[in-house]
C-alpha positions in Angstrom: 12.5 44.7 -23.9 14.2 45.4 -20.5 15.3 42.6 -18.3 15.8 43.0 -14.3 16.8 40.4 -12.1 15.4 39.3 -8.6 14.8 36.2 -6.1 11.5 35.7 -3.9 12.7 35.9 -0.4 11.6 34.5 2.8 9.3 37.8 3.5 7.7 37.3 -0.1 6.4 33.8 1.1 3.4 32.9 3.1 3.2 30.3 5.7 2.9 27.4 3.3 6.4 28.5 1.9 4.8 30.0 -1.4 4.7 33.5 -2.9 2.5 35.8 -1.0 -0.1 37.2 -3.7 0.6 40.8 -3.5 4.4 40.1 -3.6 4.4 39.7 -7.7 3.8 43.7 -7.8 6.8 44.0 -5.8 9.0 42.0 -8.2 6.8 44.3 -11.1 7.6 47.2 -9.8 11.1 46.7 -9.0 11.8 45.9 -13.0 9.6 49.2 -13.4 12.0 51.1 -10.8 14.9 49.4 -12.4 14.2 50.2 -16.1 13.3 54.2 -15.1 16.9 54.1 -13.4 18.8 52.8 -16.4 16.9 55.5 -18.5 18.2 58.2 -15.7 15.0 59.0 -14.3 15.3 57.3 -10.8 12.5 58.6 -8.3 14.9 61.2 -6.7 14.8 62.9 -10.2 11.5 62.4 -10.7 9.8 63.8 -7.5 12.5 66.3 -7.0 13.6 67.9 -10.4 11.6 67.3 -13.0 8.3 68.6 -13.6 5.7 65.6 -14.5 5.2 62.7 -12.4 3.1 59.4 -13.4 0.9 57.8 -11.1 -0.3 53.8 -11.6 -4.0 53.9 -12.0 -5.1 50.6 -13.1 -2.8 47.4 -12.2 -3.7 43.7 -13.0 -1.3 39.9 -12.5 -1.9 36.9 -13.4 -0.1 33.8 -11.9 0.6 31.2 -13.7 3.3 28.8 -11.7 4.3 28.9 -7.8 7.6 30.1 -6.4 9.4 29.4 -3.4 12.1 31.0 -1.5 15.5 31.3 -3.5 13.7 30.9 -6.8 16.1 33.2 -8.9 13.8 35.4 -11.3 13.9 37.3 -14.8 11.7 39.7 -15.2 11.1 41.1 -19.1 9.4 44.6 -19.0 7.7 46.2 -22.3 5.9 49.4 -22.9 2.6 48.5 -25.4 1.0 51.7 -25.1 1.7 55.5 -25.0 -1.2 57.2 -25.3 -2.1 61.2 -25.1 -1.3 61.4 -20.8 -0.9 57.6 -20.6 1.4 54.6 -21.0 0.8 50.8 -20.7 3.6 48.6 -19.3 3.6 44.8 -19.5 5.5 42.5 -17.5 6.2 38.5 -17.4 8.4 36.6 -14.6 10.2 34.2 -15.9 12.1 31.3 -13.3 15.4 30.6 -14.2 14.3 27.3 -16.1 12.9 29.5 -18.3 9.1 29.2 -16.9 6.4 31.6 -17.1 5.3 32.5 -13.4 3.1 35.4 -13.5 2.7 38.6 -15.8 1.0 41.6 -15.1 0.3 45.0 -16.9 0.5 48.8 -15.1 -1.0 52.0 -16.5 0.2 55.1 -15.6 -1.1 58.9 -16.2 1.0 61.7 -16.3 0.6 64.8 -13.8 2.0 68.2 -13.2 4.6 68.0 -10.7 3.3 70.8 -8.9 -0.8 70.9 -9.2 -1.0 67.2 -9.7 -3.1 67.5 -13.0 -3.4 65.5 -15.7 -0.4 66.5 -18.4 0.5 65.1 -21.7 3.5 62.2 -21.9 6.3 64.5 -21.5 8.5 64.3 -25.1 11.7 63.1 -21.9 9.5 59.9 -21.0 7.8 59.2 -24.1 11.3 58.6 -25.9 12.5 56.3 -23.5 8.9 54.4 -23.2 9.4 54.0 -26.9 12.5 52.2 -26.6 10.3 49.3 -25.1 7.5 49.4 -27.3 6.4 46.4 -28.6 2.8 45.5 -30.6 
């Protein structure tokens, strides 16, 4: 499991003071961002040197307490599928007392770089998804 940290911030809010719906994907795909940096595959490298990308094809939350501004967040990231030219990655935000606030789950397909077709898991990613996998 990878962990990333984060806070909900005024701009995540909506004018009742709680998270904005579309504002858990943010905190999702920061983890995601953050994890594919610790593995050395930031988005610079990705887009720019190597030769696969991965697009998000089908994504899905589910919230399960609110948050307000300052709440300080954990955010546990897992991989629970590599498949042929796709990957499913789960997600649950945690507050710091430890409560479940949302999860959510991203798939991903891989593509050529170049002609944007679909392409096996390259053997680069599918090592460091495997680090994550969990049943």
């Amino acid at each position: 499991m990878f962990k990333a940290k984060n806070k909900v911030r005024m701009h995540d809010t909506d004018m009742a003071g709680i998270l904005y719906f579309p504002r858990q994907f943010r905190f999702i795909h920061d983890a995601w961002e953050d994890l594919m940096e610790q593995e050395g595959l930031n988005f610079d490298t990705l887009f720019n040197k190597e030769n696969f990308v991965f697009v998000v094809v089908h994504a899905e939350s589910d919230y399960h307490a609110p948050l307000i501004v300052g709440d300080k967040l954990d955010v546990h990231v897992n991989t629970t599928h590599i498949g042929n030219s796709s990957f499913t990655m789960t997600y649950q935000i945690f507050k710091d007392d430890k409560t479940l606030v949302g999860s959510g789950k991203t798939v991903h397909v891989t593509l050529d770089n170049k002609t944007r077709t679909k392409i096996p898991v390259p053997k680069i990613l599918g090592d460091k998804l495997e680090k994550y996998l969990i049943d």
